[in-house]
C-alpha positions in Angstrom: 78.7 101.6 72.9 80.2 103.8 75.7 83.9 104.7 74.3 85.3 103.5 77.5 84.4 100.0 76.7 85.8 99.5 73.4 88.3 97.3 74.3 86.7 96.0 77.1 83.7 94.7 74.7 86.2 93.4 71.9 88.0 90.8 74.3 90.9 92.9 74.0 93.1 94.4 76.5 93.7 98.1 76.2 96.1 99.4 74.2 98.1 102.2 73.7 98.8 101.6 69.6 95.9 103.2 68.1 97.2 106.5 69.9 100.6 106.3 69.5 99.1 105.7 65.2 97.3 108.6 65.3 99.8 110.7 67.0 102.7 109.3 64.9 103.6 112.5 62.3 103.7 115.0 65.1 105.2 113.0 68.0 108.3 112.8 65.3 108.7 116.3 65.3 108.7 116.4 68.8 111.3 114.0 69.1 113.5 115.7 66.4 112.9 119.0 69.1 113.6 117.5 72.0 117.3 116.5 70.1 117.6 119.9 69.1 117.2 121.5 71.8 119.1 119.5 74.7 122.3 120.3 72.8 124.7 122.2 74.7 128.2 123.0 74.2 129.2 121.2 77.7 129.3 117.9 76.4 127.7 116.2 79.6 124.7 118.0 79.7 123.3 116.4 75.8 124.7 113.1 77.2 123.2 112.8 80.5 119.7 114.3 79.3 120.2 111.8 76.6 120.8 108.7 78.9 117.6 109.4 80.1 115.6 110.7 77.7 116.0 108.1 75.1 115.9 105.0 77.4 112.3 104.3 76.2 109.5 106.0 78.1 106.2 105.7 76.0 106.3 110.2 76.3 102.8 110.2 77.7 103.3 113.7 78.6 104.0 115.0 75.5 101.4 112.6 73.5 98.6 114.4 75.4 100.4 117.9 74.3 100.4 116.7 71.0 96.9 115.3 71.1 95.0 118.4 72.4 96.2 120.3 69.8 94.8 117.1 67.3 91.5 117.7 69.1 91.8 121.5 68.5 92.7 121.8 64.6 93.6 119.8 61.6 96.2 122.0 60.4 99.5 121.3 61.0 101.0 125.5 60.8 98.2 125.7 64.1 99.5 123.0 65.8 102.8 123.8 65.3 103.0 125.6 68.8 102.2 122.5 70.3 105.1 121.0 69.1 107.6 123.4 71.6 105.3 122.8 74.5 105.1 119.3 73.9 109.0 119.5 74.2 109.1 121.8 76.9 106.7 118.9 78.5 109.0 116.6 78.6 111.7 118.0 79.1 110.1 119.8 82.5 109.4 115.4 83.3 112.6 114.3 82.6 113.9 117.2 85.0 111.6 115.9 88.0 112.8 112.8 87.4 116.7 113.7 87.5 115.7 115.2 90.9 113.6 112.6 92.1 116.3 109.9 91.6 118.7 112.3 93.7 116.5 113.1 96.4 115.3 108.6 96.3 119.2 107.4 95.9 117.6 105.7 93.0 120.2 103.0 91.4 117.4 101.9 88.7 114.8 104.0 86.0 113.0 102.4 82.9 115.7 99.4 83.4 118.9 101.0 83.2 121.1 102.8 85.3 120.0 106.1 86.6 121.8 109.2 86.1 123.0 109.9 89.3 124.5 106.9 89.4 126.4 106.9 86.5 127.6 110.8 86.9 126.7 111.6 90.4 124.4 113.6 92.4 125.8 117.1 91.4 125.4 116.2 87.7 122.1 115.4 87.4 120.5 117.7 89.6 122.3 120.3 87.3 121.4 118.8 84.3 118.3 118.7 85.3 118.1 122.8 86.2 119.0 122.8 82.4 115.9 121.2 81.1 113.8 123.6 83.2 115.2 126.2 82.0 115.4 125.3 78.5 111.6 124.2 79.0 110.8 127.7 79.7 112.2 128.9 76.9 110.3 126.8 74.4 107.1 127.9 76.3 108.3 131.7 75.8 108.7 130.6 71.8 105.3 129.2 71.8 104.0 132.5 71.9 100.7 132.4 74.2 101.3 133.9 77.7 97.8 131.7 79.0 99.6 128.7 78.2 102.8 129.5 79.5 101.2 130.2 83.1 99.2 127.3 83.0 102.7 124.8 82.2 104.6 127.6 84.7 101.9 126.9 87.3 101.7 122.8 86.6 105.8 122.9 87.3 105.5 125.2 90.3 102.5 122.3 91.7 104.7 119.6 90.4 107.6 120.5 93.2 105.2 121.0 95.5 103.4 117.4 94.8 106.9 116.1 95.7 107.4 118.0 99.1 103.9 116.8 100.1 105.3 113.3 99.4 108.3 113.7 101.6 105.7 115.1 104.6 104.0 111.8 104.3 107.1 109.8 103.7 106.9 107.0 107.0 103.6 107.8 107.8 101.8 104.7 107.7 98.4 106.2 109.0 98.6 108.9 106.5 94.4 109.9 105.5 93.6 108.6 101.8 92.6 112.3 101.0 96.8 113.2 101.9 97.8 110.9 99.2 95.4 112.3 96.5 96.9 115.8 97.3 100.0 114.0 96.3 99.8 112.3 93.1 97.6 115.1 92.1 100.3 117.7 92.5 103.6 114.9 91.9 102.1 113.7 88.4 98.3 114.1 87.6 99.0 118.1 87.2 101.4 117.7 84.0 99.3 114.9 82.5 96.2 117.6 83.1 98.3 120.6 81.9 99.9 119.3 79.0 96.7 118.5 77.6 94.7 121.6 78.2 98.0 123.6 77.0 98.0 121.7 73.5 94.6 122.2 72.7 94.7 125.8 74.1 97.0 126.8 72.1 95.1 126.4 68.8 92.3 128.6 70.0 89.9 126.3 71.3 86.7 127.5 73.0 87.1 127.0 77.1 84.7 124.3 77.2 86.8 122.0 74.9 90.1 123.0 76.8 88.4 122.0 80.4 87.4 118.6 78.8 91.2 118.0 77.9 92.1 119.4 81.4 89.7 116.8 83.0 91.0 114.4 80.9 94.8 114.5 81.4 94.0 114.8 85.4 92.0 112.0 85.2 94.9 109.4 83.4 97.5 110.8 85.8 95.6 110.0 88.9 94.8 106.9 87.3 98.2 106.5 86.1 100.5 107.0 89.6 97.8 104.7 91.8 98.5 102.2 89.5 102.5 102.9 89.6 102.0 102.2 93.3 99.8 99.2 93.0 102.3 97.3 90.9 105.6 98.1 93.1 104.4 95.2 95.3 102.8 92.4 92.8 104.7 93.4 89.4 109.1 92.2 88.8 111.6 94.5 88.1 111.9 93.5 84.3 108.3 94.8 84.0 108.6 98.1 86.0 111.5 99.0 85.0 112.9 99.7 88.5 113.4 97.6 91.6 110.1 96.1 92.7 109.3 97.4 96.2 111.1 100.1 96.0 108.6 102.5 97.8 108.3 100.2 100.9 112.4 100.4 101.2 111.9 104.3 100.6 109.2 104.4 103.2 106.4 105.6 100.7 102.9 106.3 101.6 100.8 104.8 98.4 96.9 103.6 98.3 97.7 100.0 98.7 99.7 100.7 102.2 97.2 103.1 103.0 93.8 100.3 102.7 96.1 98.2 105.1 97.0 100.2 107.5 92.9 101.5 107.9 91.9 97.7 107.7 94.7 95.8 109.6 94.7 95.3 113.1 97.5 95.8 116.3 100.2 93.4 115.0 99.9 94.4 111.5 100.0 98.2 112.3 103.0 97.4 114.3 105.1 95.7 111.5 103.7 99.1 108.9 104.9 101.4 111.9 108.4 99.5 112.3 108.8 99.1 108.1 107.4 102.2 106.7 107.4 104.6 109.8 110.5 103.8 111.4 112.7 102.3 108.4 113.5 99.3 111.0 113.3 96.4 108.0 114.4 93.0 108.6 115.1 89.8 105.8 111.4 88.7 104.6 109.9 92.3 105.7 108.8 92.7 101.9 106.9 89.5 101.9 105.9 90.1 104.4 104.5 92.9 103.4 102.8 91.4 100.7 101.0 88.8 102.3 99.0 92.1 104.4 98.0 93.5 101.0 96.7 90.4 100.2 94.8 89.2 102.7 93.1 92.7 102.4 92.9 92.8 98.7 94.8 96.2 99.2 96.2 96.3 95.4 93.1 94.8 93.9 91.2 97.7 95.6 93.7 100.4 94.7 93.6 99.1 91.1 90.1 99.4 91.2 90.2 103.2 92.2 93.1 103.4 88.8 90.7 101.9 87.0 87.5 104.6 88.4 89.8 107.2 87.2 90.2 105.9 83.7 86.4 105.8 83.1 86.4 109.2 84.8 89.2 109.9 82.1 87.0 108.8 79.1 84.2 110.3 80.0 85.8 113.9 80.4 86.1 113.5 76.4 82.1 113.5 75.3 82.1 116.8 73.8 84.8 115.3 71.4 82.4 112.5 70.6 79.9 114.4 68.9 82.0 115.3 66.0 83.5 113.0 63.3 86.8 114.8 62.8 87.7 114.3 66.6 86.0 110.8 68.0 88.8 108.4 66.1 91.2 110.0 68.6 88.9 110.4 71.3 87.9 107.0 71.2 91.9 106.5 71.1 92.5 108.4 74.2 90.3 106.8 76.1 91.8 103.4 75.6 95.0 105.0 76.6 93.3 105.9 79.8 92.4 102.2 80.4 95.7 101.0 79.4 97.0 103.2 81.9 95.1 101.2 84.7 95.3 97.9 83.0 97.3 95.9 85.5 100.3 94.4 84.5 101.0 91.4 86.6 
């Protein structure tokens, strides 16, 4: 049975759980690291990083960190380099994000109230300098100058993902091909580098370090289309932010993207008043809705998720071939499908 349809052929959805099992002895160091080492002696800085770092992301970031370096050794003194960059990982995510909320006048993450607006613009972008820089110093500790450029380089991508996204921003007839560049470069490229840095790290021949790479690029395409599909079907209980937030922000995501190529005068008018000109009016979300829906536009876009989670699975066959590695193979690659597994 293709690993890809294990859940899919025991009536189950996806799941996360086996991972997150598998994963469980080193993920805890990396969580007693990521303690350590946002202390500071200016009291703000441990207690905004805190506020956001412990208000209950799943760490998929640092899961795939920790996982390549499961795929490349059973011995826990050779993985123990993983467990810095798997810190360094996040803490180079939860940076992005204390930028991204600034630079989004973002009121809402993960279901609580965002850093900056609890402390304020200046605090969290400052905070968040902190976490880069203390990122780069666990990379430095790590000891492998290969996988220090490859995180460096995935960090350099990731800012560069983000001003790609504010090009597009209110560009309803933005090409499909513009918004890959995006989520490639916004979230795919840390997904993809933290897993080729944790099994790279352990000494891994090339061959198994490009499957990881595939891999982890793979789940973060397939992780940000699906982001975007559910900001205009899922609540904001389930997302954890303000459902349709990206239409108020003006965003350019697949599902917007399929309507604007499929709609016709009047409909292009409305996404060229909403998303290109910020001219919204009461109803404009449901509005906005009903287009998707009459072309299937998050159906479709959770289709291509979905594409990229196979893709994602099948990236790890050179994994399957031994017994040591497929349990958490198999494991990842139900991760991959939970990832697109829509939600609402």
């Amino acid at each position: 049975m293709p690993v890809t349809n294990v859940a899919r052929e025991a009536g189950e959805a996806p799941s996360l759980a086996p991972l997150i099992d598998m994963l469980s002895g080193d993920m805890a160091g990396v969580n007693a690291t990521i303690l350590e080492r946002m202390e500071s002696e200016v009291p703000l800085i441990p207690q905004l990083a805190g506020h956001l770092i412990a208000s209950g992301g799943k760490r998929m970031r640092p899961m795939m960190t920790v996982a390549g370096a499961m795929m490349g050794s059973h011995d826990a003194a050779t993985r123990a380099p993983a467990i810095l960059l798997a810190t360094a990982v996040e803490f180079i995510h939860s940076a992005t994000l204390l930028h991204d909320d600034v630079i989004d006048e973002s009121r809402l993450r993960r279901g609580q109230d965002t850093a900056n607006a609890l402390w304020g613009n200046d605090a969290s972008v400052l905070v968040g300098d902190f976490l880069f820089a203390r990122a780069f110093e666990l990379m430095v500790e790590a000891g492998d100058i290969t996988v220090l450029g490859r995180l460096a380089a995935a960090a350099a991508e990731i800012t560069e993902g983000e001003i790609r996204q504010m090009a597009i921003t209110g560009q309803p007839d933005t090409p499909v091909d513009d918004y890959f560049d995006v989520i490639r470069g916004k979230t795919a490229v840390l997904f993809s580098a933290a897993a080729a840095a944790g099994i790279e790290v352990t000494g891994a021949p090339a061959e198994h370090v490009e499957a990881m790479r595939v891999y982890g690029m793979e789940l973060g395409m397939a992780f940000q289309i699906m982001d975007d599909a559910l900001d205009y079907t899922a609540t904001a209980a389930q997302m954890g932010k303000n459902a349709g937030d990206d239409f108020i922000d003006q965003k350019i995501t697949l599902p917007t993207i399929l309507a604007w190529q499929d709609g016709d005068a009047p409909e292009r008018e409305f996404w060229q008043r909403t998303l290109g000109s910020a001219d919204f009016e009461e109803g404009d979300l449901a509005q906005a809705q009903a287009i998707l829906a009459r072309h299937d536009a998050v159906n479709r876009s959770v289709a291509v998720a979905h594409d990229h989670a196979l893709a994602a699975g099948a990236a790890l066959a050179p994994f399957m071939e031994e017994a040591r590695t497929a349990p958490l193979a198999r494991a990842l690659a139900n991760a991959a499908l939970f990832a697109a597994h829509r939600a609402s």
